[in-house]
N, C-alpha and C positions, 0 to 999 in steps of 0.2 A: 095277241094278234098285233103284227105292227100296223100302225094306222101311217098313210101317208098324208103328208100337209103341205099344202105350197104356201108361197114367201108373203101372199099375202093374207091369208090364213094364220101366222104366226103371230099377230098381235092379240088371237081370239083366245092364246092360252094363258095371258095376262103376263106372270114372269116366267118362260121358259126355260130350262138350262140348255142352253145350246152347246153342243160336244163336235166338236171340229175334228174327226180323224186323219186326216190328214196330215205330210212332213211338218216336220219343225218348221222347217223353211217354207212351206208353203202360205204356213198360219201366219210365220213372219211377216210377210209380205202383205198380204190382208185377209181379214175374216171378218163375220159378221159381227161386228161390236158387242161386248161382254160374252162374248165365247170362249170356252177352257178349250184347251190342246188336248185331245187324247191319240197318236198319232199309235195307228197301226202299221205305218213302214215310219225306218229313222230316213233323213234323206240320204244315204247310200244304201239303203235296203229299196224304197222307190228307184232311183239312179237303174239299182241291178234288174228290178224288174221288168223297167221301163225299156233295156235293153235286149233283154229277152223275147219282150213283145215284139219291136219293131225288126229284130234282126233273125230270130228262130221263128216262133208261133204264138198264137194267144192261148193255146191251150197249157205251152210247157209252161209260160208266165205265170198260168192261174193256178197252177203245180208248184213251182217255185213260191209265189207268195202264199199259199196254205202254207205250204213248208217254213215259211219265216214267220207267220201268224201262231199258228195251234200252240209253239209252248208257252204266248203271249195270253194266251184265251183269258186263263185264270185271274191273272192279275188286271185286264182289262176290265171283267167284268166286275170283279171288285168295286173297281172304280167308280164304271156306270150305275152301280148300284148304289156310292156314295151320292154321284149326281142326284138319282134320281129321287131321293131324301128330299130334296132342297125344291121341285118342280116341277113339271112337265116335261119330261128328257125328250130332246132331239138331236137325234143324229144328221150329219152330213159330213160330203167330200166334196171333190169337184164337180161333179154335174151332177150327183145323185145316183152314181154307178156301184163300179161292186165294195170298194172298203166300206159304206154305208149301209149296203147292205147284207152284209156279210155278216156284218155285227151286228146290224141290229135281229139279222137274226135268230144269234147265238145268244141276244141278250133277251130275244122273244122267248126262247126255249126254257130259260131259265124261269119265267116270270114274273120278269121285271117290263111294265106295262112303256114302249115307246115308239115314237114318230120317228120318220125319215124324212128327209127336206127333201121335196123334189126338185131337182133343177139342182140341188146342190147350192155351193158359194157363188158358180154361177149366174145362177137366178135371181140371189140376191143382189150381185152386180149390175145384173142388165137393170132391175129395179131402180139402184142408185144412177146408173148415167140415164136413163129415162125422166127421174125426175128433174135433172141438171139440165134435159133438153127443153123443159118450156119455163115458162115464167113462172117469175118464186108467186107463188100467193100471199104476197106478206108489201107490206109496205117496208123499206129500209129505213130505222135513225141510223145516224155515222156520228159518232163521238170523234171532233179534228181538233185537233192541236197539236202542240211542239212535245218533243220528249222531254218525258218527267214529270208532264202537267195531274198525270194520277191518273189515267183512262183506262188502263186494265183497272187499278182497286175501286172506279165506280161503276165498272160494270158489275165486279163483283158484288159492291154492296146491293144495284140496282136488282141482282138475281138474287139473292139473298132477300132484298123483299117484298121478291114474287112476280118479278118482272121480266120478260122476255130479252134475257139480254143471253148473249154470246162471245165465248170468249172464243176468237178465233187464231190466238197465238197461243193460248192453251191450247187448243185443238193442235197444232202446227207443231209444237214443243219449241217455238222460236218466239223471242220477241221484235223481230221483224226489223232487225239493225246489226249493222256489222259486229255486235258485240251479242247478237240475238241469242245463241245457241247454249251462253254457255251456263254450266252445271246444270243442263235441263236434259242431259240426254241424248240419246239417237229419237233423229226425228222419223215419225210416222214417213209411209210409204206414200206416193198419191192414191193409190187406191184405198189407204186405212184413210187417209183423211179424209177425202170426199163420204166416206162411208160414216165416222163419225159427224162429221157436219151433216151429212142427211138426217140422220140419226135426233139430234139437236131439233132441227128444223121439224121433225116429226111429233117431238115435244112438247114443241109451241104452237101445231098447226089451226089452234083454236085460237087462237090472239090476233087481231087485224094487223100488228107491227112486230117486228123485231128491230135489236137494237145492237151495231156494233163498234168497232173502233175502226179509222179509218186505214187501210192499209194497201198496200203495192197491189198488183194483179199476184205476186209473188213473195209469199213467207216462208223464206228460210228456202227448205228445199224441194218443198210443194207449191204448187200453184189453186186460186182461188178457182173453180168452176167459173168461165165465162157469160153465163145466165146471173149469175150470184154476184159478180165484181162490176156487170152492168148495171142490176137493182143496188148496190152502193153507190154508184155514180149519179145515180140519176133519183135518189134518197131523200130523204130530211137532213140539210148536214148542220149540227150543231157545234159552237163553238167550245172548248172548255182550255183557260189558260192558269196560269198561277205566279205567283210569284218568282225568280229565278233564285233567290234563297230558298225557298222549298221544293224546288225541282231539282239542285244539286243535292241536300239533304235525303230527300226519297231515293235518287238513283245510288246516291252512296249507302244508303242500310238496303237496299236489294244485291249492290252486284258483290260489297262486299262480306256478305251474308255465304258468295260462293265459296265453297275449299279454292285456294288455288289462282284467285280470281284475279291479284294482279299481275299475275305471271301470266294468267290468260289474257288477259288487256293488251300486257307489252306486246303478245305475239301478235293479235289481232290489229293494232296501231301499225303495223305495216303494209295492211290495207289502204290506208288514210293518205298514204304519199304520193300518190296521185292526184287526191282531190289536193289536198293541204300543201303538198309539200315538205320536202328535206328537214327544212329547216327549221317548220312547225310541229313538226313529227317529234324530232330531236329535243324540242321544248319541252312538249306533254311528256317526252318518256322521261326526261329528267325529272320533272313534275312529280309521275309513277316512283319514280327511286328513291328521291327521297322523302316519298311519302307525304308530301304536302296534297291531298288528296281532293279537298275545297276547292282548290284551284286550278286544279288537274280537270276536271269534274265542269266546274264552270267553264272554264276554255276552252272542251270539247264543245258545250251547247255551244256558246257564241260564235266558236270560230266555225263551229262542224254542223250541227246539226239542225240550228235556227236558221241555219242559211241554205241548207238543203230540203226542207221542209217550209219554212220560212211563212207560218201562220203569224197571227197577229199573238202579243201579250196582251190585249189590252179586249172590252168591246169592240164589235166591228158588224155592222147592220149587211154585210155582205151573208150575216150567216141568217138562217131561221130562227136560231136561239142563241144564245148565249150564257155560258155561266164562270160565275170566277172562283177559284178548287181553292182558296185563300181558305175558305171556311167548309171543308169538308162537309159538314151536318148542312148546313145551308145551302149550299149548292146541292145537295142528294134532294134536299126538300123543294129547291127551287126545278128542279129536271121532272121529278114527279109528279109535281103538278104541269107543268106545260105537259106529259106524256098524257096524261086525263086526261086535259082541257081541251087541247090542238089537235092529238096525232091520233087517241081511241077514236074508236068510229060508234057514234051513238046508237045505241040497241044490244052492243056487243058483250057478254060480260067476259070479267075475266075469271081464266079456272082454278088461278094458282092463287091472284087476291080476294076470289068470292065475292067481286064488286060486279055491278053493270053498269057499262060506263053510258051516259049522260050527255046529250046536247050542251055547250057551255053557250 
């Protein structure tokens, strides 16, 4: 019997397999976060149906796609059958209409036990801008400083030991600077983002804070939810700087880690000629060519980046905290405690360190 489930009912089946039947391109564009593709139209098999409906009848359309479904049945259900190994199968399309259940009826017959999403991807959307329309429940940290100072790798160490942190240029697939995008990808859709950022924030919804890096209203080629870039603004902002010999060191084993990467620099450096100039432009890429890459590298920051961002290197009582990333270990141990001492909120524990934090 298929059982229907709504969107927010879908956390009661613990890890679900969600099975998105829908186009390539639809999935493309957004789905519910860790959902496989099983698409019952390719997108010119949708395309033709779609045209059928709007322009002959809805009956010839539901004739037409059987007719493009049934010699698909076999190997579909195959599949669902693999899914359903692994989980709880749920089906969905776009609102919870016929490819949904279509299948899931043909996968009920057979007797393989699964749900249909009601509402569809739909439903789960309206969910995510719903929640982007009130206030985060979370208090915001904003990790600020200059580029290179090491702010993604302590966020990562900070979630790594169980702490509510957020990477939200991972999320983006951008590191949120003109040189942001590259060997990371095609970036997420706004709608995949917002959805894995919700996603995240659902995570942690037991933690009184979360903790991120600071960034534009605009990463890459998505934008922050307005709810979400206000609680950064109006946050904990903590300072973190480091030395400028180990800021040019780190940004050199990341970007030239990429395939390709100073051919992608050269091209991206003609962004820069507007802020910079001809004639500084023409410097760095010399720089670029012959490979003196130190200096390349330094030049940027000082001429480019500490001046468009333009944090302090040093202490500065402007911020709530501060920490100096000179000593990696120490600086993770010195952020940790100020996150207990100052930012938990007494009585609260936490679920990922098994602590309850403490009045200091």
């Amino acid at each position: 019997m298929i059982k229907e489930i709504t969107v927010q009912e879908l956390k009661t089946l613990g890890q679900p397999i969600l099975v998105d039947v829908r186009s390539e391109g639809e999935f493309a564009e957004a789905t519910i976060p860790g959902a496989v593709s099983l698409p019952l139209f390719n997108n010119e098999e949708r395309a033709k149906v779609g045209t059928t409906y709007t322009q002959s009848s809805p009956s010839l359309a539901r004739e037409q796609g059987l007719n493009i479904i049934s010699p698909k049945l076999p190997d579909l259900v195959q599949k669902v059958g693999e899914f359903a190994k692994r989980g709880p199968l749920v089906l969905f399309c776009w609102r919870g209409g016929m490819r949904s259940k279509s299948l899931a009826t043909v996968v009920d017959l057979m007797g393989i036990p699964v749900y249909r999403l009601q509402g569809g991807y739909k439903a789960y959307r309206a969910q995510v801008v719903d929640f982007f329309e009130a206030k985060l429940p979370f208090k915001v940290v904003v990790l600020r400083g200059n580029t290179g100072v090491g702010k993604t790798e302590l966020l990562g160490q900070l979630r790594g030991d169980g702490y509510p942190a957020i990477d939200l240029e991972g999320l983006a697939n951008n590191r949120g600077s003109v040189f942001g995008a590259m060997g990371l990808g095609n970036p997420p859709s706004q709608k995949k983002f917002e959805g894995l950022l919700y996603e995240e924030l659902e995570l942690l919804k037991e933690f009184p804070y979360i903790i991120v890096e600071c960034e534009s209203k605009r990463i890459g080629r998505v934008t922050l939810p307005a709810v979400f870039f206000t609680a950064m603004q109006e946050g904990i902002q903590i300072l973190q700087y480091d030395s400028l010999v180990n800021r040019v060191q780190r940004l050199l084993q990341e970007y030239t880690s990429v395939p390709d990467a100073l051919q992608e620099i050269g091209i991206a450096l003609e962004r820069l000629i507007k802020t910079l100039g001809h004639v500084k432009v023409q410097e760095l890429r010399t720089l670029l060519e012959t490979n003196r890459l130190d200096l390349f590298t330094e030049r940027l920051l000082v001429d480019y980046y500490d001046k468009l961002y333009a944090y302090p290197n040093e202490p500065s009582s402007e911020y709530a905290f501060y920490i100096n990333h000179q000593d990696p270990v120490q600086a993770l141990r010195e952020l940790e405690c100020y996150l207990e001492e100052k930012v938990a909120q007494p009585g609260r524990e936490s679920p990922l360190l098994g602590i309850r934090y403490s009045a200091k």
